[in-house]
N, C-alpha and C positions, 0 to 999 in steps of 0.2 A: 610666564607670569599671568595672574587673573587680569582682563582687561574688559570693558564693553565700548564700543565704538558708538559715541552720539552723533546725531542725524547730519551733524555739519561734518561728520569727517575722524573727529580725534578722538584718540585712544585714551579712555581715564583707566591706571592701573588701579586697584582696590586688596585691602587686605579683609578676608571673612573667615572669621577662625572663630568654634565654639560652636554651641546652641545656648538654648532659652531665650528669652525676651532680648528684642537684638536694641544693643546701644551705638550710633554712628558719630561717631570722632569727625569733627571739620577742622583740619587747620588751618595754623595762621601763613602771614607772608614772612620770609619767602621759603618758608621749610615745604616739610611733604609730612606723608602721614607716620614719619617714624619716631616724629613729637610726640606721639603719643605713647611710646613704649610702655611708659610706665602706667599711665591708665589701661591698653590694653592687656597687658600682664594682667595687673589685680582683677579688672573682670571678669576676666577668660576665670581667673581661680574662683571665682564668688558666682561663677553659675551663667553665666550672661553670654550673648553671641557679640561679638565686636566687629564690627567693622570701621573703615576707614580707607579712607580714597587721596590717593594726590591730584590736586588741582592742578586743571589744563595747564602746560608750560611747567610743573614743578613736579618735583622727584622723578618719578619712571612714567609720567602721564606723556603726549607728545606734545612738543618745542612749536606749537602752532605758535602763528604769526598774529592769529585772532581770536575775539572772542574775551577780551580778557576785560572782564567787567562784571560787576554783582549778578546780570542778567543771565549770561553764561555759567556763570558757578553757581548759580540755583537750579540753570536745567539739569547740569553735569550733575549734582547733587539728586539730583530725580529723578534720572536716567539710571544710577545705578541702586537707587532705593526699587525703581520699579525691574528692573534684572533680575534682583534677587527678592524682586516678592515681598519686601519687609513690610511689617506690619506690626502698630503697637508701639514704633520706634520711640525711643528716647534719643533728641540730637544735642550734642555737647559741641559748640564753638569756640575756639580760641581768637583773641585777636582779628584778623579777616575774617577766620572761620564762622567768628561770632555773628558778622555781617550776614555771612553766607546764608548761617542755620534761618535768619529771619527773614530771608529775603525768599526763602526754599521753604520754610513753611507757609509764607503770606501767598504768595503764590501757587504754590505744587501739594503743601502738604495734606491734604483737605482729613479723609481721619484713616490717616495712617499713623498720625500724629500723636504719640503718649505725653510727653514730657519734654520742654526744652531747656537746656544750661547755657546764659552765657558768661566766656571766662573770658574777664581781662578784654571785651570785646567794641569793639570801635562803634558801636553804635550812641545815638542815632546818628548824626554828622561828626566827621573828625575835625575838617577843615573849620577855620574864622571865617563869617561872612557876619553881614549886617544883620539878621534872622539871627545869628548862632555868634556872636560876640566874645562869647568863652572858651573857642573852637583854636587851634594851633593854628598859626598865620604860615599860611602857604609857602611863605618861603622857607621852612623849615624841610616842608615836602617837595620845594625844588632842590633843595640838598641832598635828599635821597635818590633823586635823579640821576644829579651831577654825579652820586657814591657810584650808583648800579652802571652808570653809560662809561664812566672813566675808569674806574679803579675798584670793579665790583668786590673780589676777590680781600682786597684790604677793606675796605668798606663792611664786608660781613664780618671780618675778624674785631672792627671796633664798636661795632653793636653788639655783637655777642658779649665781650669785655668787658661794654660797659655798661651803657640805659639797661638793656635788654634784663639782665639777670639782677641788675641791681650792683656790679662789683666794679661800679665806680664809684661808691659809697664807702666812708669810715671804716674800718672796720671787718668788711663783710673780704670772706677767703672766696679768690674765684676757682674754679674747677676747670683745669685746661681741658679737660675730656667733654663736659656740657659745653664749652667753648668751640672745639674744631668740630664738635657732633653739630652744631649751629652751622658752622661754616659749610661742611659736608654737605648739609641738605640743600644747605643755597647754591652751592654750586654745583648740584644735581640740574638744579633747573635752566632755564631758560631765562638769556637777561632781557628779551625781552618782553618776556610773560613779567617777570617781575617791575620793569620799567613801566608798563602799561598799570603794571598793578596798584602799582604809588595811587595814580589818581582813584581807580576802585576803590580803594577801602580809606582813603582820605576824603574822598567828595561826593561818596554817593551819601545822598539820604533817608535814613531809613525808617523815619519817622512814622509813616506812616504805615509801613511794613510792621512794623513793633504794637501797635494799635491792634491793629488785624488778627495777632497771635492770642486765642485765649486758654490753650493748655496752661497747665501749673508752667512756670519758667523762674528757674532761678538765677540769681544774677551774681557774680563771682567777682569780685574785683581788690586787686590790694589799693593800700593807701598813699601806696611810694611807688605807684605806675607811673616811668618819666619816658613810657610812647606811647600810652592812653592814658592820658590825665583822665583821675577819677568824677572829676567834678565837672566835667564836660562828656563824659559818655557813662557811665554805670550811675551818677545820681541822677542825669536826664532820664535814662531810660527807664530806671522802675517807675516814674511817672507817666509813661506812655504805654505800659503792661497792662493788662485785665485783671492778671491772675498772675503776679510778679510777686519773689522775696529779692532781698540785696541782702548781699552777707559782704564784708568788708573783712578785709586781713590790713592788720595794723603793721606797716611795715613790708611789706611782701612786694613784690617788683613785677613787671609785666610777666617776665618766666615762672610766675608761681607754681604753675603742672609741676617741671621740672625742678624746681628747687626745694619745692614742700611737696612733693608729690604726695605724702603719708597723708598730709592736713587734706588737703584737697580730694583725694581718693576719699576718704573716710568720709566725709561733707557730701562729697556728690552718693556715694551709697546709700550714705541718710535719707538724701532726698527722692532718688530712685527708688525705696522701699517705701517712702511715706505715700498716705493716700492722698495727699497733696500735692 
């Protein structure tokens, strides 16, 4: 398997298939990079280089003990942009990843930098505090604790089921295949990358990371996200953008990639061809 070893020690696997203009995939928690199937399929077909990486502790990266923080996933993220040379990039984040893309541009990306997306992505703070009043009250994110230290394994199966895709909703038919393919990648990884990871992408702030970024960025969000409330992280953040759009899916749930993959595919090509 492709891997490049960062300075502290661990292995990040990476998937690099294609040429042309390379676009890099960050996912969310606690999957790996095979989130992205469907975005890298249409790519690869529409001309593009794709890549994508599993974060330290998740999918085939290694079950390190450390490191598991925005700080670390922006190097890891840099580490393998700088391996393969990338340049020009376009970074698409989902959920953590979304975190990721802006804490690895504000930091690392200086002008390797094309174009950034973020989807469904936890910025700028997830957590309540007195600053961030609109934010999920932490005890919501000690439950995810309690899910991943006790009863990981069921714990993925009911996020998948449910928040995650939206198919605890009226109406809406779930897909036991996007369901155990969810479960799958979680339990690729490491429970304690992903235990550590709760506080990452619930408490870091990215506020001023998000400032920093002045490439085109657009911002992806549905309107029935019940693990990133829209109105605490996707309408905060085009307000802290340079050079920011917000595009809203009426209805769409935190797994939009995966459930409207067509809408979303076709959205982001638009905007990776625009001069914008």
């Amino acid at each position: 398997m492709p891997t490049i070893t960062t300075p502290d020690g661990v292995e990040i696997f990476y998937k690099d298939w294609g040429s042309g203009q390379p676009i890099m995939f960050h996912h969310g928690w606690p999957l790996s990079s095979d989130d992205w199937d469907a975005q890298l399929q249409f790519f690869l077909q529409h001309g593009y280089r794709v890549i994508a990486h599993d974060r330290r502790g998740h999918g085939r990266s290694t079950q390190t003990s450390e490191g598991h923080d925005m700080d670390h996933y922006a190097a890891d993220a840099a580490a393998v942009v700088q391996h393969l040379d990338l340049r020009d990039v376009i970074h698409v984040g989902h959920s953590t990843g979304g975190g990721e893309v802006a804490r690895y541009i504000a930091r690392h990306g200086g002008d390797r930098v094309a174009k950034a997306v973020l989807i469904s992505a936890v910025t700028p703070l997830m957590v309540k505090t007195d600053a961030n009043p609109g934010g999920t009250p932490i005890e919501v994110f000690d439950g995810f604790r309690d899910g991943v230290a006790n009863n990981r394994s069921q714990f993925y199966l009911d996020v998948a089921s449910g928040p995650f895709y939206g198919y605890n909703r009226p109406g809406v038919e779930a897909s036991r295949g996007v369901i155990w393919n969810w479960w799958r990648q979680g339990m690729m990884g490491g429970a304690k990358a992903h235990y550590d990871g709760i506080k990452a992408f619930s408490e870091t702030d990215l506020t001023d990371d998000l400032r920093a970024i002045t490439v085109p960025t657009l911002v992806m969000h549905g309107d029935d996200d019940q693990v990133v409330p829209i109105a605490d992280s996707a309408e905060l953040t085009i307000r802290l953008l340079q050079n920011g759009k917000l595009k809203v899916y009426p209805g769409y749930s935190h797994g939009m990639c995966t459930t409207h993959a067509d809408v979303i595919n076709a959205d982001l090509l638009e905007f990776i061809r625009s001069e914008s």
